[in-house]
Structures are given as structure tokens and as C-alpha cells.
C-alpha positions as a Markdown table, in Angstrom:
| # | Residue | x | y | z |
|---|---|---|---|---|
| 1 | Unk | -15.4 | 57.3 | -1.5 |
| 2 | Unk | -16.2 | 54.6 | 0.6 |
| 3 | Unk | -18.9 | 52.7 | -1.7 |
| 4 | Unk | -16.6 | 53.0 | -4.7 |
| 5 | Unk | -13.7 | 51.3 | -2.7 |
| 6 | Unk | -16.2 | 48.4 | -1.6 |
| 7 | Unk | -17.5 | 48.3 | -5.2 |
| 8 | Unk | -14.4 | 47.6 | -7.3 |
| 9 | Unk | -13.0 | 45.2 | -4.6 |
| 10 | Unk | -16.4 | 43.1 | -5.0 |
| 11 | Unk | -15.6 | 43.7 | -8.8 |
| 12 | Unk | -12.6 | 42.2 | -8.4 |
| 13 | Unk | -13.0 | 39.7 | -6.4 |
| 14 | Unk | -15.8 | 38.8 | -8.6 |
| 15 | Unk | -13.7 | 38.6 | -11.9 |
| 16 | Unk | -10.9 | 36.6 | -10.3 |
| 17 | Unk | -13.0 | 34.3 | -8.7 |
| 18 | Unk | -15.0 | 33.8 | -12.1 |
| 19 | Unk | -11.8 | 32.3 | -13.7 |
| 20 | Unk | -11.2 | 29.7 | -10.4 |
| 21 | Unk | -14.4 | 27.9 | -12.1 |
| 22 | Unk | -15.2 | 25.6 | -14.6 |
| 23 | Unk | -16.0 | 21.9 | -15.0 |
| 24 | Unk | -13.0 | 21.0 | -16.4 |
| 25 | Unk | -9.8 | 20.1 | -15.0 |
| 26 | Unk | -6.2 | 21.2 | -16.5 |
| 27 | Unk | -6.3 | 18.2 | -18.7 |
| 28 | Unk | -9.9 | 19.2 | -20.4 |
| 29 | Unk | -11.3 | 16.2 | -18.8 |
| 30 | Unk | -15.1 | 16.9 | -17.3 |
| 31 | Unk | -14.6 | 17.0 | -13.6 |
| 32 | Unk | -17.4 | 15.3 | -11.1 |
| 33 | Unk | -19.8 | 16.6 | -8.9 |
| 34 | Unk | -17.6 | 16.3 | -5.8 |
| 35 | Unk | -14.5 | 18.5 | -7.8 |
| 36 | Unk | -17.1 | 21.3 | -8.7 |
| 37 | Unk | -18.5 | 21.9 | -5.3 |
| 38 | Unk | -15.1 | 21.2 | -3.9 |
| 39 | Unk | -14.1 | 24.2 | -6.4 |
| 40 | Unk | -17.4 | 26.2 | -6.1 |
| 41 | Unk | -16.6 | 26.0 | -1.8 |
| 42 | Unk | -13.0 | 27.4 | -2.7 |
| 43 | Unk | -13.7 | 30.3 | -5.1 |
| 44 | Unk | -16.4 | 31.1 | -2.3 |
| 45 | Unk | -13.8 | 31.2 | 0.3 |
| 46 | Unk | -11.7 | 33.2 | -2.2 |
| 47 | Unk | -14.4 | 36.0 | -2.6 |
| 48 | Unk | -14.7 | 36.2 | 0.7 |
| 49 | Unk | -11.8 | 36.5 | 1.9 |
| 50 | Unk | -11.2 | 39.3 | -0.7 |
| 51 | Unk | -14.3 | 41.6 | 0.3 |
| 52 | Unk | -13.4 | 40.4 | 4.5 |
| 53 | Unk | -9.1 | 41.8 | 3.0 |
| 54 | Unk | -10.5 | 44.6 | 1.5 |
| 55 | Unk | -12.6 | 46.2 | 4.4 |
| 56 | Unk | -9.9 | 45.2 | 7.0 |
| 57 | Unk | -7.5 | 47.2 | 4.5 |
| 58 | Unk | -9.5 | 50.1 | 3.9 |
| 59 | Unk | -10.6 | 50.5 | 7.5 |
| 60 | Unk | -6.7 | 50.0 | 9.0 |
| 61 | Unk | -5.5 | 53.0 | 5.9 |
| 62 | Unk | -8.2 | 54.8 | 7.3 |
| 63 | Unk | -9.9 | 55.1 | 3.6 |
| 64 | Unk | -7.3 | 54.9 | 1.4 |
| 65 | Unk | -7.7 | 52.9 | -2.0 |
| 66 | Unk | -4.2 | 51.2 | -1.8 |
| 67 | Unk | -5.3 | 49.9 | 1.6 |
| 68 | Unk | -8.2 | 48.5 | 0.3 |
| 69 | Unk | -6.1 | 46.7 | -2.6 |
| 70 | Unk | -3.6 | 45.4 | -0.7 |
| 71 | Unk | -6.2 | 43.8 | 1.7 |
| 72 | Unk | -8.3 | 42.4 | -0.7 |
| 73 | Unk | -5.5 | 40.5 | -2.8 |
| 74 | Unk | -3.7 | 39.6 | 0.8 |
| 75 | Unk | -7.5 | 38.2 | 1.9 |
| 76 | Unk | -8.4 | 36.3 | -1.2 |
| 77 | Unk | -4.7 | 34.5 | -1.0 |
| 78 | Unk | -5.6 | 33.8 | 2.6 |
| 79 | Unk | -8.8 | 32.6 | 1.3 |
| 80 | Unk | -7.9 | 29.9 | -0.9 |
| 81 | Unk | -5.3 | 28.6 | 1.1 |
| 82 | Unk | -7.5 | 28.2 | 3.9 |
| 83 | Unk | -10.2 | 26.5 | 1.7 |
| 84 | Unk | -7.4 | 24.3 | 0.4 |
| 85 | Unk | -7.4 | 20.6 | 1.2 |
| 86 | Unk | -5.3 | 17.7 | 0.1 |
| 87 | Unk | -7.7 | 14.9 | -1.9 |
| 88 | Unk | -10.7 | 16.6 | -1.0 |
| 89 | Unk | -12.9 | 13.9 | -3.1 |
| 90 | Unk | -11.0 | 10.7 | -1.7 |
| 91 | Unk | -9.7 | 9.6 | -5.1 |
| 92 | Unk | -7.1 | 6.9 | -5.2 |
| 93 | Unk | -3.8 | 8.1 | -6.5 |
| 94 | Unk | -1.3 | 5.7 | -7.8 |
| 95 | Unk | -0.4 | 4.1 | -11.0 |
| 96 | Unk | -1.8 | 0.6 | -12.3 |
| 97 | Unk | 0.3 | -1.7 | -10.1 |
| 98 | Unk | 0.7 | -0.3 | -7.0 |
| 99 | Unk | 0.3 | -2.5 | -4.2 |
| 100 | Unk | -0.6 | 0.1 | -2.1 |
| 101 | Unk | -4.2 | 0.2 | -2.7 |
């Protein structure tokens, strides 16, 4: 019971992850080097913290599935949001004009 609880939250965490990356942006524009690894760094914190969520979960609902679920989507939230950073790559932001650059 408890392999095939550890299994489908790696499964999970797995899919979700997959769809955090690409190298495109919103827009469709191609993305740099420092964006993909800034990306890659947060779907790795994501997958962690989902597998780290899940355990936690199952071992505090002393093996119960819905324990396991509920700690792995609560750990990948956690995750990403700790991963998260404002301007990671140092990019200007502005419009053409501003004076403040």
C-alpha cells in the first residue's frame, strides 16, 4: 500500500511538473538560457516539494491515500512559491522612455 501511494504521488508530481516547462514564454517568444534554468530550478522545487508533501501526508494519516494527496498538492504549492523570485534574470522592465533606467 505503501509503494503504490509513493508511486502515483511521483506520477503526479511528475505530470504536473512536466507542463511548468518549456522554452517558451506566454507570448510564444523563445525564452533564454537564464529563464529555462530559472524554470527548470522551480519545477525541481515543485517536484520536490510534492514527493517531501506526500510522505509527510501519508506518514501523519498513518497510510491513508487522501493523506498522501493532500500533502503532495499542499508540498508542490509550497514548492513553487518558495522557488519563486521576483526578476530572477535581472531584465530591465520599463517602457521606451523611462528615465528610470
Amino acid at each position: 500500500m505503501k509503494s503504490a501511494l509513493i508511486l502515483s504521488g511521483l506520477i503526479a508530481a511528475l505530470t504536473l511538473g512536466g507542463c511548468a516547462t518549456s522554452g517558451y514564454d506566454s507570448n510564444g517568444r523563445y525564452t533564454s538560457a537564464c529563464q529555462r534554468d530559472y524554470q527548470n530550478d522551480r519545477t525541481a522545487a515543485t517536484i520536490g516539494g510534492a514527493l517531501v508533501g506526500a510522505a509527510a501526508g501519508a506518514a501523519i494519516a498513518k497510510d491513508d491515500a487522501a493523506g498522501a494527496v493532500v500533502g503532495g498538492a499542499a508540498g508542490a504549492v509550497i514548492g513553487n512559491q518558495v522557488a519563486k523570485r521576483d526578476n530572477p534574470c535581472g531584465e530591465r522592465r520599463g517602457y521606451y522612455g523611462d528615465r528610470r533606467y
